[in-house]
GUBA-331326 format. One record per residue: chain; residue in one letter; z, y, x of N, C-alpha, C, O in turn. Coordinates in nm, 2 decimals. Last residue first. Example, Ala and Ser with C-alpha at 12.3 -4.5 7.8 and 13.67 -1.06 7.14 Angstrom:
REM residues 2
ATOM  c  r     n.w     n.v     n.u    ca.w    ca.v    ca.u     c.w     c.v     c.u     o.w     o.v     o.u
ATOM  A  S    0.71   -0.22    1.28    0.71   -0.11    1.37    0.79    0.00    1.29    0.80    0.11    1.34
ATOM  A  A    0.78   -0.57    1.32    0.78   -0.45    1.23    0.78   -0.33    1.32    0.85   -0.33    1.42
This chain:
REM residues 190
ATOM  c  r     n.w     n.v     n.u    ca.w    ca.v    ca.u     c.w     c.v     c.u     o.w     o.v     o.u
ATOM  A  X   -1.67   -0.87    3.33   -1.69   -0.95    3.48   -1.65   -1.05    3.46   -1.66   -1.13    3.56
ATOM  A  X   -1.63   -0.78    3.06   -1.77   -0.76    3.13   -1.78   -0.86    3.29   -1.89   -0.91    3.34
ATOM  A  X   -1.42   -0.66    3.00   -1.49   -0.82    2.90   -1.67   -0.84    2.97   -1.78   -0.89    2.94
ATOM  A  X   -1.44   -0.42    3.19   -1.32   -0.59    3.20   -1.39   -0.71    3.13   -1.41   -0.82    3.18
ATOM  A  X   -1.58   -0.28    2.99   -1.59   -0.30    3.15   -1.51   -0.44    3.17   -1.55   -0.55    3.15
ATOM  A  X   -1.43   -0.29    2.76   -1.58   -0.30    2.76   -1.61   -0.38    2.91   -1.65   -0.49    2.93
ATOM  A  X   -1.20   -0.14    2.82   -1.18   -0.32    2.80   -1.35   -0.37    2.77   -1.37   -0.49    2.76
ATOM  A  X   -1.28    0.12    2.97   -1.18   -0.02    3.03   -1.19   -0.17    2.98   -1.18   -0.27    3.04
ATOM  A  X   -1.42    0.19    2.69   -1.48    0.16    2.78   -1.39    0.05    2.90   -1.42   -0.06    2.92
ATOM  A  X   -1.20    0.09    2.41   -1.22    0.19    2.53   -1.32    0.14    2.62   -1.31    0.02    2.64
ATOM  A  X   -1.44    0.05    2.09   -1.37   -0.01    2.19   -1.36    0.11    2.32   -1.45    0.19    2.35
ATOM  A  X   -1.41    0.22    1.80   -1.50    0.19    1.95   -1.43    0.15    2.01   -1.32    0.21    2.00
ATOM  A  X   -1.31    0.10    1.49   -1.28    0.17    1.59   -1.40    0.15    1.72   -1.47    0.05    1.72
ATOM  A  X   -1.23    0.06    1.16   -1.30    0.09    1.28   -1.23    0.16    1.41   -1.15    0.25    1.43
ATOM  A  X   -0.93   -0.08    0.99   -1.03    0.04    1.04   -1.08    0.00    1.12   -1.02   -0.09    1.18
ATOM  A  X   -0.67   -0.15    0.77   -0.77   -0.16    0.87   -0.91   -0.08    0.84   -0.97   -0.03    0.74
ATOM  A  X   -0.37    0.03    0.67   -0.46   -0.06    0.67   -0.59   -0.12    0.74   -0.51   -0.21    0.70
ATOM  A  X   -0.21    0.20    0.70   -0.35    0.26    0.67   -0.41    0.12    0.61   -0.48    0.12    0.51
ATOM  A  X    0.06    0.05    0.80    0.07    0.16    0.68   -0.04    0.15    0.63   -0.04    0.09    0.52
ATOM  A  X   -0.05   -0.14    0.94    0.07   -0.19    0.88    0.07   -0.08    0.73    0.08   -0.11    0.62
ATOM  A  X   -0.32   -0.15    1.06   -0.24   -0.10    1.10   -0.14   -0.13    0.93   -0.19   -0.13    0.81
ATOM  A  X   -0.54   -0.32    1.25   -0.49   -0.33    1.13   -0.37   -0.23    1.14   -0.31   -0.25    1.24
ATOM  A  X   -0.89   -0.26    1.41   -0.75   -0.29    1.42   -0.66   -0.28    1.26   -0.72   -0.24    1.16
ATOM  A  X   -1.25   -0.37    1.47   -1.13   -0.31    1.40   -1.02   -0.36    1.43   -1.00   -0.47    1.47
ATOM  A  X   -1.47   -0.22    1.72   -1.44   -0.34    1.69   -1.33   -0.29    1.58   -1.30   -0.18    1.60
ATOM  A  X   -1.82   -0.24    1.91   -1.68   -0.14    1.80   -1.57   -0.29    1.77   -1.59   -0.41    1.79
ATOM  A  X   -1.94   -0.32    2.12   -1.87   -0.18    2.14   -1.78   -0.16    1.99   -1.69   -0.07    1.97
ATOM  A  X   -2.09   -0.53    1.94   -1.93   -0.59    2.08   -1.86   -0.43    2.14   -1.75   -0.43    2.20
ATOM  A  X   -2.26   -0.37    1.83   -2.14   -0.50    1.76   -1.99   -0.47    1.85   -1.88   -0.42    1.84
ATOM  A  X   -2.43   -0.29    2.09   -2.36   -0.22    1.99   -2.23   -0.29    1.89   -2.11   -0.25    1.90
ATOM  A  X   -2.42   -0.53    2.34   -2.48   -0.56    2.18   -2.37   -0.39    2.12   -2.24   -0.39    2.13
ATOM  A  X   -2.49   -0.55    2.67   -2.39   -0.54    2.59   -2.43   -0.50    2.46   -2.50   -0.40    2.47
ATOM  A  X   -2.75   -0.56    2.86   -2.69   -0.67    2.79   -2.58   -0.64    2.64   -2.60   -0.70    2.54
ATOM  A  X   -2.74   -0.29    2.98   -2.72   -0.46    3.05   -2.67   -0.56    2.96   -2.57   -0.63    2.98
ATOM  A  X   -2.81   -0.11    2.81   -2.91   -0.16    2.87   -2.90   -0.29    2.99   -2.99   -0.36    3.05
ATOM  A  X   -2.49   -0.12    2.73   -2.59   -0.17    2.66   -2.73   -0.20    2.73   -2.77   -0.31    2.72
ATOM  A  X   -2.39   -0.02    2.98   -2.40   -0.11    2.95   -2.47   -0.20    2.84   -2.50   -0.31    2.85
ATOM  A  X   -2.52    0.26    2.99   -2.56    0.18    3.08   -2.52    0.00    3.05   -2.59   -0.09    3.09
ATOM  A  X   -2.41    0.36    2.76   -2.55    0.30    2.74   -2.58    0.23    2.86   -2.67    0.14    2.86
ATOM  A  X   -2.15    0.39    2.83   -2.16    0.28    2.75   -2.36    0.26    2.78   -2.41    0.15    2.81
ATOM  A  X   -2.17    0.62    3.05   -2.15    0.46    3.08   -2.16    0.37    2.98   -2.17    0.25    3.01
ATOM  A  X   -2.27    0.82    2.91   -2.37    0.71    2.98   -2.35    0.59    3.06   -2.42    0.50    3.11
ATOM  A  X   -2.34    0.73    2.53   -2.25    0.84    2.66   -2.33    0.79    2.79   -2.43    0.72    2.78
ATOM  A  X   -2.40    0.67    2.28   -2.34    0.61    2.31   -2.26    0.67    2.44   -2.14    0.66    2.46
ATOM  A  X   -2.53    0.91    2.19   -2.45    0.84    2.08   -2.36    0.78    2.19   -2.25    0.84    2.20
ATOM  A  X   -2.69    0.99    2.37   -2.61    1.12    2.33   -2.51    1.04    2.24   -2.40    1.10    2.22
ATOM  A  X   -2.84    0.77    2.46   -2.72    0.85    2.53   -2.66    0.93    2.50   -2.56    0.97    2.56
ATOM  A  X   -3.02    0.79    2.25   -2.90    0.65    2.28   -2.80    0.71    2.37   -2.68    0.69    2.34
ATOM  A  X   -3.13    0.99    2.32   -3.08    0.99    2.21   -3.02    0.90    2.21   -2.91    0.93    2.15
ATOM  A  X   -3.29    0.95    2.56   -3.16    1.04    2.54   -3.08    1.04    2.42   -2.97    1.10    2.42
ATOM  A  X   -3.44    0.71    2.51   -3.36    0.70    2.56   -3.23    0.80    2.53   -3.11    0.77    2.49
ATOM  A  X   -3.54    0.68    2.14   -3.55    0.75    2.28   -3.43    0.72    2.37   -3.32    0.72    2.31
ATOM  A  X   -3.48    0.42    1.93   -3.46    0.59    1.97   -3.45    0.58    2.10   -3.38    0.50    2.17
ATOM  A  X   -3.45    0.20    1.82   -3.63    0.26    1.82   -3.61    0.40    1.88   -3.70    0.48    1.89
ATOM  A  X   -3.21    0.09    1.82   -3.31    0.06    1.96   -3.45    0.10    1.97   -3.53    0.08    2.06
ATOM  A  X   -3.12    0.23    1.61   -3.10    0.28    1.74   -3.16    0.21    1.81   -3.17    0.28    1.91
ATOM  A  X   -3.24    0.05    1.38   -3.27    0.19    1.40   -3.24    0.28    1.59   -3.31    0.36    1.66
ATOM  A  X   -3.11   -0.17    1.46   -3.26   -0.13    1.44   -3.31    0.00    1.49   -3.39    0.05    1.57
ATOM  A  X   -2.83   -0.06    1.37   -2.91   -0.13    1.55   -3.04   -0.16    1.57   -3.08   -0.17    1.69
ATOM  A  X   -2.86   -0.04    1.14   -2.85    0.06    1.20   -2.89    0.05    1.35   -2.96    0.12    1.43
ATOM  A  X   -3.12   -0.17    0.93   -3.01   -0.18    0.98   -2.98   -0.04    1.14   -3.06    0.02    1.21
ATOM  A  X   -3.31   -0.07    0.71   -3.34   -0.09    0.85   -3.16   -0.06    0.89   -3.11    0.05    0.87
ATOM  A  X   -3.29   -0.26    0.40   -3.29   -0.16    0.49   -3.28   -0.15    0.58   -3.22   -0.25    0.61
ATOM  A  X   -3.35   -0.42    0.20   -3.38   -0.47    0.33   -3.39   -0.34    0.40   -3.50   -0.31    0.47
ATOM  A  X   -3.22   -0.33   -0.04   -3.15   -0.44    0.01   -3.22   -0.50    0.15   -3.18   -0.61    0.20
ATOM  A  X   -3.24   -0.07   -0.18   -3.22   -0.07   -0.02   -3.18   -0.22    0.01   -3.10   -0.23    0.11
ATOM  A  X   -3.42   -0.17   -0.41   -3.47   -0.10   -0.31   -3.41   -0.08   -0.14   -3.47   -0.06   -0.04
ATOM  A  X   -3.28   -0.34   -0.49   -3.38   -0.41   -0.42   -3.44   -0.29   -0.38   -3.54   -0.31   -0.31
ATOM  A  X   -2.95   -0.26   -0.41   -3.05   -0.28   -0.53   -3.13   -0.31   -0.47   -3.09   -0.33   -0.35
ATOM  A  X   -2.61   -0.18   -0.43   -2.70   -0.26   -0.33   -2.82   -0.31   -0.47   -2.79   -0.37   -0.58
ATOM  A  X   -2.46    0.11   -0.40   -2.47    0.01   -0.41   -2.64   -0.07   -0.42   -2.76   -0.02   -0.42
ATOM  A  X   -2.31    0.27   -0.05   -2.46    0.26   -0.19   -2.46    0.16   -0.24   -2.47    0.07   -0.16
ATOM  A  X   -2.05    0.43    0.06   -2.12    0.23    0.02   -2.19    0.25   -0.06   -2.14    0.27   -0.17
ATOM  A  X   -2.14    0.63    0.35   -2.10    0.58    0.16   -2.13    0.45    0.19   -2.18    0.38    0.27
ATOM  A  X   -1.93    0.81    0.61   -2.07    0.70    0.56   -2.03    0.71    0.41   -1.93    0.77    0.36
ATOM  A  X   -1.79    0.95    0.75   -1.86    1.03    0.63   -1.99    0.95    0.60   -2.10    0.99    0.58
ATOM  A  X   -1.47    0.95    0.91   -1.63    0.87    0.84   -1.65    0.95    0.73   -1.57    1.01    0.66
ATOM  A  X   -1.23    1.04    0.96   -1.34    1.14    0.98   -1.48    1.04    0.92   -1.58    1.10    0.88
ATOM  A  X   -1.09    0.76    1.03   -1.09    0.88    1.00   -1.16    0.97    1.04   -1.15    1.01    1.15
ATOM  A  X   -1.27    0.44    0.90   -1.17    0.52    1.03   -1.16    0.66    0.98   -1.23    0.68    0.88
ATOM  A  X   -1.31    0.19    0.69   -1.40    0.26    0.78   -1.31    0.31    0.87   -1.26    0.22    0.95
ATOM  A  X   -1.36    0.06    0.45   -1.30    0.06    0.55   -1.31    0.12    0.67   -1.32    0.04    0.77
ATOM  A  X   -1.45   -0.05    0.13   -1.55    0.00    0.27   -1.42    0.07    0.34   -1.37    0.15    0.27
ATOM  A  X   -1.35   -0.35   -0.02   -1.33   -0.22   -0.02   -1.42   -0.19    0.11   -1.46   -0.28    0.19
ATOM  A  X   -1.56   -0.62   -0.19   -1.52   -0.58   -0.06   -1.50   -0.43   -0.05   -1.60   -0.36   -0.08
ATOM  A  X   -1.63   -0.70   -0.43   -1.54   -0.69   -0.41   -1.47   -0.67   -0.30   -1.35   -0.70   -0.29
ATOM  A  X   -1.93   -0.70   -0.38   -1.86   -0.58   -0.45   -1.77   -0.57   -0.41   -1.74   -0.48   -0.34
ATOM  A  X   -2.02   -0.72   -0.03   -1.97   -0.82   -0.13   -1.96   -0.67   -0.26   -1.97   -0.56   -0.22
ATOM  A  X   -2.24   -0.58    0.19   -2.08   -0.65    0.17   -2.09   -0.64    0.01   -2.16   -0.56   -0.06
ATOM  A  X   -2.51   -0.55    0.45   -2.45   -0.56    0.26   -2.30   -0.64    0.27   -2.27   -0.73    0.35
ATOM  A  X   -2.54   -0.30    0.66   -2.48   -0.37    0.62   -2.44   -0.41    0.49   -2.36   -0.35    0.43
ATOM  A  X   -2.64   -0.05    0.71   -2.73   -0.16    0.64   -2.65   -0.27    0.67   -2.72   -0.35    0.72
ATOM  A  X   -2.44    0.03    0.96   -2.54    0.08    0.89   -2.65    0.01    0.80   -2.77    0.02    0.85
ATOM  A  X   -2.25   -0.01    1.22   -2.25   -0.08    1.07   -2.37   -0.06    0.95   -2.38   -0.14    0.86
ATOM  A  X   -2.37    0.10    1.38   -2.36   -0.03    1.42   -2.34   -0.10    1.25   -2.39   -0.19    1.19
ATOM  A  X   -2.32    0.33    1.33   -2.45    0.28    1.36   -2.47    0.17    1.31   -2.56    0.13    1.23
ATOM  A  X   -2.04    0.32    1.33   -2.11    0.35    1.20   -2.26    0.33    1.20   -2.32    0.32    1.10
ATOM  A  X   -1.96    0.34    1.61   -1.91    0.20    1.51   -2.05    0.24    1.37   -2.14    0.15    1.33
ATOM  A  X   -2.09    0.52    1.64   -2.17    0.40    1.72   -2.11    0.33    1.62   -2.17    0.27    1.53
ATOM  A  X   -2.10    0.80    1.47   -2.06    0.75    1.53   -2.10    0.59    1.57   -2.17    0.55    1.47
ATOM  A  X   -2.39    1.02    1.31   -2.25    0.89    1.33   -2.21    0.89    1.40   -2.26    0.98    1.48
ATOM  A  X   -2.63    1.15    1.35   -2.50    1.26    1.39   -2.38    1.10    1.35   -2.27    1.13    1.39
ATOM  A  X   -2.75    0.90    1.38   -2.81    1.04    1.38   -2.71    1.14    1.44   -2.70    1.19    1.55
ATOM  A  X   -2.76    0.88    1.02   -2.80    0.79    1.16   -2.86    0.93    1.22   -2.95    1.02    1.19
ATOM  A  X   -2.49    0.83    0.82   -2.61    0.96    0.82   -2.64    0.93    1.03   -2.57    0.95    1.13
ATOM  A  X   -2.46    0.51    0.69   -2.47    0.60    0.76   -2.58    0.73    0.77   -2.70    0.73    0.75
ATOM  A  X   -2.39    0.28    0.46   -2.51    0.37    0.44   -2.44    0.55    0.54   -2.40    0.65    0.49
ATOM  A  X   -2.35   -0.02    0.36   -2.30    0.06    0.41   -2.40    0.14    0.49   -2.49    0.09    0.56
ATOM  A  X   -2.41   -0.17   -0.02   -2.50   -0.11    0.15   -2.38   -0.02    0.22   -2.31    0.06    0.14
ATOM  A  X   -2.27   -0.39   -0.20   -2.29   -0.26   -0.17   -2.35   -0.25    0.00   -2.32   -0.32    0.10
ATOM  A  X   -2.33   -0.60   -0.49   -2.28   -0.58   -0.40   -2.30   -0.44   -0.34   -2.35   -0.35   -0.41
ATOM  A  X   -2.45   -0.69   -0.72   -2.37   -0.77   -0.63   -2.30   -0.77   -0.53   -2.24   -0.87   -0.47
ATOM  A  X   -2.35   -0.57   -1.05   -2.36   -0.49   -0.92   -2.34   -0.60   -0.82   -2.22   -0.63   -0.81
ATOM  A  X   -2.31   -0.65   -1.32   -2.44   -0.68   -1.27   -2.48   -0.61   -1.11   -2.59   -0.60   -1.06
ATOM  A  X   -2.08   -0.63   -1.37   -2.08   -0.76   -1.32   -2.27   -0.74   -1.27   -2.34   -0.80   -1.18
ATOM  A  X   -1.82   -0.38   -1.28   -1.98   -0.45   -1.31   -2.05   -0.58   -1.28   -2.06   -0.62   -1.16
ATOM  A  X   -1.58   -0.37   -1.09   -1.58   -0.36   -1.27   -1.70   -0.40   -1.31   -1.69   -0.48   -1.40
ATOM  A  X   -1.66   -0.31   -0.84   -1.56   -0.45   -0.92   -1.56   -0.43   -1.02   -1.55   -0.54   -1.07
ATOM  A  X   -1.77   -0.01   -0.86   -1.82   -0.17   -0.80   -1.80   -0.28   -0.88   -1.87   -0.34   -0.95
ATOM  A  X   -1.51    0.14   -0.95   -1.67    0.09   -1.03   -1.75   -0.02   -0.98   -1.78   -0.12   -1.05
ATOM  A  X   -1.38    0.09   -0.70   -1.32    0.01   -0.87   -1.46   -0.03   -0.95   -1.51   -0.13   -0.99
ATOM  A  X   -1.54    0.19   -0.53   -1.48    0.04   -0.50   -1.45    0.00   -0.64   -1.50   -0.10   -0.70
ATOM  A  X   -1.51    0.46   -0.62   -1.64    0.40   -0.62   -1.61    0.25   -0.60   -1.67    0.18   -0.67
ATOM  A  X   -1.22    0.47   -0.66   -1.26    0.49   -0.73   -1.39    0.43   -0.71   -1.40    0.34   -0.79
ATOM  A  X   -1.20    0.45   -0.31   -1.13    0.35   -0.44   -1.19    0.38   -0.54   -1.27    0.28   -0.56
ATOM  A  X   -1.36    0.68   -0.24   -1.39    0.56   -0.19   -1.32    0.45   -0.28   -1.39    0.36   -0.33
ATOM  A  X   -1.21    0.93   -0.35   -1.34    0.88   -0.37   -1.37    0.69   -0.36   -1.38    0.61   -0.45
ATOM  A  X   -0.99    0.88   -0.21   -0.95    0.85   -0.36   -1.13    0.82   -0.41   -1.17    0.73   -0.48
ATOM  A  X   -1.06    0.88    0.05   -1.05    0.74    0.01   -1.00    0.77   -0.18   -0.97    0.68   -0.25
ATOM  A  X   -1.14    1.16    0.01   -1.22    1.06    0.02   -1.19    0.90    0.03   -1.27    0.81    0.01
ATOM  A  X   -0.87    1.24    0.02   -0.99    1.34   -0.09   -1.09    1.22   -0.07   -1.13    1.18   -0.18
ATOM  A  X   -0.73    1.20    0.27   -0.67    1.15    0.10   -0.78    1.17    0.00   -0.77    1.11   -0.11
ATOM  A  X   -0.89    1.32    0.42   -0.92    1.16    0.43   -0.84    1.16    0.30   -0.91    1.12    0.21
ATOM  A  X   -0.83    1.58    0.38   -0.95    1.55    0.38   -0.98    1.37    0.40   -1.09    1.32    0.40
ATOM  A  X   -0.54    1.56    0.47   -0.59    1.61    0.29   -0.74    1.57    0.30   -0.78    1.50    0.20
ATOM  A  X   -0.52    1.52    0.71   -0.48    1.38    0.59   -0.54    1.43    0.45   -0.57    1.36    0.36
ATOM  A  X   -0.65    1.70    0.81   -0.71    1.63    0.84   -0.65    1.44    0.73   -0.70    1.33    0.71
ATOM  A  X   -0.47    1.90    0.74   -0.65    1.96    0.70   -0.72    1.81    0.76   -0.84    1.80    0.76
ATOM  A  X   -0.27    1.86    0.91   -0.26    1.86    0.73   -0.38    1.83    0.68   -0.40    1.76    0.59
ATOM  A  X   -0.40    1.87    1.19   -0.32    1.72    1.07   -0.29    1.73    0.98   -0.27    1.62    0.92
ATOM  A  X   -0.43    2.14    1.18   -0.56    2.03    1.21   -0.48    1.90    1.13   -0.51    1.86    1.02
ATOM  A  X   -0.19    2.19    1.17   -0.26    2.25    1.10   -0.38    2.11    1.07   -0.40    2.02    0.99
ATOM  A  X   -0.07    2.14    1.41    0.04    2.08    1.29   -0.11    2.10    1.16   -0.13    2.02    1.07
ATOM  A  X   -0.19    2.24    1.60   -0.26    2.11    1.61   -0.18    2.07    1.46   -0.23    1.98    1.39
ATOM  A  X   -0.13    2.49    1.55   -0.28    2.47    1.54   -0.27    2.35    1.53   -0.36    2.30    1.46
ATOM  A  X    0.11    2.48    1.63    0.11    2.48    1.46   -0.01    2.47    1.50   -0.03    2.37    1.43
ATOM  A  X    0.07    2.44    1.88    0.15    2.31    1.85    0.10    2.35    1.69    0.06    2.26    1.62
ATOM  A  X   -0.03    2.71    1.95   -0.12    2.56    1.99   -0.09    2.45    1.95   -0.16    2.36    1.96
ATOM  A  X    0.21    2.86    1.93    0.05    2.88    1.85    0.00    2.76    1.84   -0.01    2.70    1.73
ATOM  A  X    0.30    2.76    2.12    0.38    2.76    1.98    0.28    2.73    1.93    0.25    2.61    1.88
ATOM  A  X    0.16    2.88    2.34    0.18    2.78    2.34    0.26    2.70    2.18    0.25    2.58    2.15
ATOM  A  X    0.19    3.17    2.29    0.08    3.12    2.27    0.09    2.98    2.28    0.01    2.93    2.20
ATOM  A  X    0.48    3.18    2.34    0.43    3.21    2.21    0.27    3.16    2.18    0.23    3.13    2.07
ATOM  A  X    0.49    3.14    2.60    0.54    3.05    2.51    0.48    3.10    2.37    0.43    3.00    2.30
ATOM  A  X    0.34    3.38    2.73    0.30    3.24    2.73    0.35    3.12    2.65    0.28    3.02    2.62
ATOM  A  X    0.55    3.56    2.63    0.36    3.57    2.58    0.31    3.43    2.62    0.25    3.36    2.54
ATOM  A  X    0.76    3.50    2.76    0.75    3.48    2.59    0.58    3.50    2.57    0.51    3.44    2.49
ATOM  A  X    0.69    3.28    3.05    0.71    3.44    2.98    0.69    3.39    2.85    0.63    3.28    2.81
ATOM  A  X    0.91    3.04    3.18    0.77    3.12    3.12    0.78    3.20    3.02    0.85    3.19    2.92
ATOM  A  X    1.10    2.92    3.32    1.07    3.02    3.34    0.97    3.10    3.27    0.94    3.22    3.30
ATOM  A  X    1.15    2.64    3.32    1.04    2.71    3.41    1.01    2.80    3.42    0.92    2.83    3.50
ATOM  A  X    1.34    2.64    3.13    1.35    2.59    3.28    1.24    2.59    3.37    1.24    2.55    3.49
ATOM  A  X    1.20    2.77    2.86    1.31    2.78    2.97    1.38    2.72    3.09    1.48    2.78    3.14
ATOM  A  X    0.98    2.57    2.87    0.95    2.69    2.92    1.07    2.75    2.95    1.08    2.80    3.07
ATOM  A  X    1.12    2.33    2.78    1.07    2.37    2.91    1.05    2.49    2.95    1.09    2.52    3.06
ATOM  A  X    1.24    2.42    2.53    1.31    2.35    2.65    1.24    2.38    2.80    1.28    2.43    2.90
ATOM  A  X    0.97    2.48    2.39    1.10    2.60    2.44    1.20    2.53    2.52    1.24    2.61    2.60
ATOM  A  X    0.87    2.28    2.36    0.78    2.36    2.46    0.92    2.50    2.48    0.94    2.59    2.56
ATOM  A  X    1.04    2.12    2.25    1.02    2.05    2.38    0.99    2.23    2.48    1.04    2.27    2.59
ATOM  A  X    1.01    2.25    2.00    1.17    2.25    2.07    1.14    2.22    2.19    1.20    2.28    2.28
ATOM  A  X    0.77    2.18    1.93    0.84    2.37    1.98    0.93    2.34    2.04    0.96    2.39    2.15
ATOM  A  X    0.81    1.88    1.88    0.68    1.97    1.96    0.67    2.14    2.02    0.61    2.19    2.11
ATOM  A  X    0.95    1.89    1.71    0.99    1.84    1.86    0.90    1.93    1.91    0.92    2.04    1.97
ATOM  A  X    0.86    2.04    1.48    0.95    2.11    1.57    1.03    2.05    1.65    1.14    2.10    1.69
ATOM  A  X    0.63    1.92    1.44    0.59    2.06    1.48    0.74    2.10    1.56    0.74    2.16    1.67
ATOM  A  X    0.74    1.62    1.36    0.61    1.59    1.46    0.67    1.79    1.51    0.74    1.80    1.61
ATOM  A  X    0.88    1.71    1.11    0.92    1.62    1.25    0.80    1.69    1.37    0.80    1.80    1.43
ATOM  A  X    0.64    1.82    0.97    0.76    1.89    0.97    0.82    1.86    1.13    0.83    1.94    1.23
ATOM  A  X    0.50    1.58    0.93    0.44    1.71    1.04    0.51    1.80    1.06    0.47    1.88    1.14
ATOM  A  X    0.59    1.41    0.78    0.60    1.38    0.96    0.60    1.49    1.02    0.66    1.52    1.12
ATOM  A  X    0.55    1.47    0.55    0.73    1.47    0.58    0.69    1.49    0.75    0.75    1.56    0.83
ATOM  A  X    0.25    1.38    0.48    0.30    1.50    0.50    0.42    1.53    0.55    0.41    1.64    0.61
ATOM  A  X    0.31    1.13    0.40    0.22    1.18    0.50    0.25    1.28    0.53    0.29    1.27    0.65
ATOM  A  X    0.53    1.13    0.19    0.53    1.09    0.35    0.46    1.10    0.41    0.49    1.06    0.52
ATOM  A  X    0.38    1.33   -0.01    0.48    1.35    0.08    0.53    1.27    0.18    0.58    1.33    0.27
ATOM  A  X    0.10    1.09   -0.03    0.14    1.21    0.03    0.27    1.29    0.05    0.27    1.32    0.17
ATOM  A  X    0.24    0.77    0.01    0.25    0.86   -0.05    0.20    0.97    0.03    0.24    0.97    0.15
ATOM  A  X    0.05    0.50    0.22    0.17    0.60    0.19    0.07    0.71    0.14   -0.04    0.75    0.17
ATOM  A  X   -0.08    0.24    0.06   -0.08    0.33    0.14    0.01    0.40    0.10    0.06    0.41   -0.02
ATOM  A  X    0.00   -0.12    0.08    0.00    0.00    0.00    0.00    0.12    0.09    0.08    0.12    0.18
């Protein structure tokens, strides 16, 4: 079950005034001018900021995302759904997932900041050009700009987009995408 917004929200109370208290601990044993501390304050409520504006905008889309999931499961003539990236400005996990058909009763799961849909799945997109398709028809630099250049150097040795993403479960969220660190790319490599 995912958490309530006020416990999403309760953390960033916690999280802002370790976060000042620390930078006022230190800065008083280092000595740093109030114009430097004060700008540094700034920088802790900017990041407090970015994490409100960043649970309200994932709360706003997984209520989307459940809601389109329910209509799914509720039709019997729907068999299922396309996972349907903007190819191009994605992320690699989201490439990699891109024309993918999953079940109706499969929720879309994705990571924070995704801005794929689950289309549901008709004979018009049901042989859509999968997203690894799509990325092995793009220009070199264009693979580079997705992937970076030590991942694309590994994909040009061999390494499958697939084996760069992979998911974790997390107890509260529940499971997600993710790109693997390059360290454990490199290492599952020798």
């Amino acid at each position: 079950m995912k958490p309530s917004l006020p416990d999403l929200f309760s953390v960033l109370g916690n999280f802002t005034a370790d976060a000042i208290g620390n930078l006022i601990t230190l800065g008083v044993s280092l000595g740093t001018s109030i114009a430097d501390l004060a700008s540094q304050i700034g920088q802790a409520l900017m990041e407090t900021l970015y994490r409100a504006l960043t649970i309200a905008s994932e709360t706003m889309i997984d209520a989307f995302r459940d809601a389109v999931s329910a209509a799914y499961q509720a039709t019997d003539t729907l068999s299922g759904w396309v996972w349907t990236a903007n190819l191009g400005s994605s992320c690699l996990a989201c490439t990699a997932m891109h024309g993918t058909v999953h079940p109706a009763s499969e929720d879309m799961e994705s990571h924070v900041g995704c801005q794929c849909i689950a289309e549901p799945l008709t004979p018009d997109n049901q042989d859509e050009e999968s997203g690894v398709d799509w990325f092995d028809s793009q220009d070199e630099a264009t693979q580079r700009d997705i992937l970076g250049n030590a991942r694309y150097d590994l994909y040009q040795n061999g390494v499958s987009l697939q084996s760069m993403m992979g998911t974790k479960h997390d107890p509260t969220y529940g499971r997600s995408l993710f790109v693997k660190p390059l360290k454990e790319l490199t290492k599952a490599r020798r």
